[in-house]
N, C-alpha and C positions, 0 to 999 in steps of 0.2 A: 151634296149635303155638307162637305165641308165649309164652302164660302158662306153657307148660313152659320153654321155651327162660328166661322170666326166674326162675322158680323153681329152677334149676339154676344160674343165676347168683349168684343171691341166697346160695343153700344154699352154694357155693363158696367166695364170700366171706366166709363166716359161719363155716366150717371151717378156709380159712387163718388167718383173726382168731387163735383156739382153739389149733389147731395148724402148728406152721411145714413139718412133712413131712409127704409125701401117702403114699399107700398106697406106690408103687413107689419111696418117697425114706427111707421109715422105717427100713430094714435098715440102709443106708449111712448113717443117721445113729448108728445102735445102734452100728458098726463104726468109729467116729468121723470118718468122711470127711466132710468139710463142703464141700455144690456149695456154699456162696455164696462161701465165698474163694477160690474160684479153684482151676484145676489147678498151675500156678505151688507154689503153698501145700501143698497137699493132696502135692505132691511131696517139697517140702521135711520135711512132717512123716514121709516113710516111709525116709527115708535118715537115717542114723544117724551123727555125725560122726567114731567110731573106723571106719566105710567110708573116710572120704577125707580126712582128715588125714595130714599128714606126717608117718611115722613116728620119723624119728629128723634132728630139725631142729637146722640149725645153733646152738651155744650158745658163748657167753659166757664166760670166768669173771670174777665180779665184781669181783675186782682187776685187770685188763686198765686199763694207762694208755689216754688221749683218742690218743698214737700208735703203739701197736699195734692200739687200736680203729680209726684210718683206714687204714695197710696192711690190715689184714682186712676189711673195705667194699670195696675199691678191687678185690679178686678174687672177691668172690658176687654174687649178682643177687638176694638179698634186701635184704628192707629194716629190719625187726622181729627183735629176737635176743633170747630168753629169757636173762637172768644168771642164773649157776650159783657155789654155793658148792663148796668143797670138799668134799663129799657126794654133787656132782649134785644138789641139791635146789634149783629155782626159786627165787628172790629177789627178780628185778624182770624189765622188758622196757627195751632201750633199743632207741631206731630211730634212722635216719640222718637226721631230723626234729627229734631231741635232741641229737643232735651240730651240726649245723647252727649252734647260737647259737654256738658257741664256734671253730669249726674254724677262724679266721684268726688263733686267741688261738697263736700257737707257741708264747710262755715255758711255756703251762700245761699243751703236750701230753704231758710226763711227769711231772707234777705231780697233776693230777686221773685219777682212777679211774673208769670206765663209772658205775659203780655209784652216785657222786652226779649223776649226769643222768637216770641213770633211773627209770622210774615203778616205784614199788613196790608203789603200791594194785593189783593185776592182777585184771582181770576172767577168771575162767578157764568152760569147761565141763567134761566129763565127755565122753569116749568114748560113751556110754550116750543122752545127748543127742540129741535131731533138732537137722537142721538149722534149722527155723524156729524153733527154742530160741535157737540160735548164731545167728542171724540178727537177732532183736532184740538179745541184748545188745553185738552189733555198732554198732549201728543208736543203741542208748540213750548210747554215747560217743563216737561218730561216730569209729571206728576201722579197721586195716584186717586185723588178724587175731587170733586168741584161744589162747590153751596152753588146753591138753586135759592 
């Protein structure tokens, strides 16, 4: 019984070497579910981010002085605001993170415009996206949310 018992071992080892899925792991690999990351993961990739994105989130426009942008902080519970030109078309994101440097500046809060404190480079995704897409490039600017 042993030399079977190690020749089963052997042959085991010498098969995962080769190949990383077994018989009953092949399909779910063909189907692109990956056991090694985790269900966590394997979650994230099956939700889609036009599922659970905010549909029509608070915006901006990119002419808003520094004090119409603190009255309007001071009644949302966000924190990140997409700028909007006169189109509606995205232009940058400013957060209450950006306003931060300057908000004890008062000479400059009808002087400056959202729009020069805000980031303009914007990381965006797609509706169409998984979440574990939106997750790294979350993760790659150490941010706290993305326009879709």
């Amino acid at each position: 019984i042993v030399p079977i018992m190690l020749s089963c071992v052997i042959g085991t080892a010498v098969c995962r070497h080769f190949k990383k899925e077994s018989l009953d792991t092949v399909e779910l690999a063909k189907a692109g579910i990956n056991l090694e990351a985790g269900k966590e993961r394997n979650i994230m990739k099956s939700i889609r981010v036009g599922d659970v994105m905010i549909k029509k989130p608070e915006t901006i426009p990119e002419h808003m002085t520094l004090g119409q942008f603190a009255d309007f902080i001071a009644s949302t519970r966000h924190t990140n605001f997409p700028l909007v030109n006169s189109k509606q078309e995205m232009t940058g994101i400013i957060s209450v993170q950006d306003f931060m440097g300057v908000v004890f500046e008062k000479d400059l809060m009808d002087l400056i415009v959202v729009k020069e404190l805000a980031t303009l480079d914007v990381i965006t995704v797609t509706a169409d996206d998984d979440l574990d897409t939106a997750m790294k490039k979350i993760g790659y600017r150490n941010i706290e949310q993305l326009p879709v």
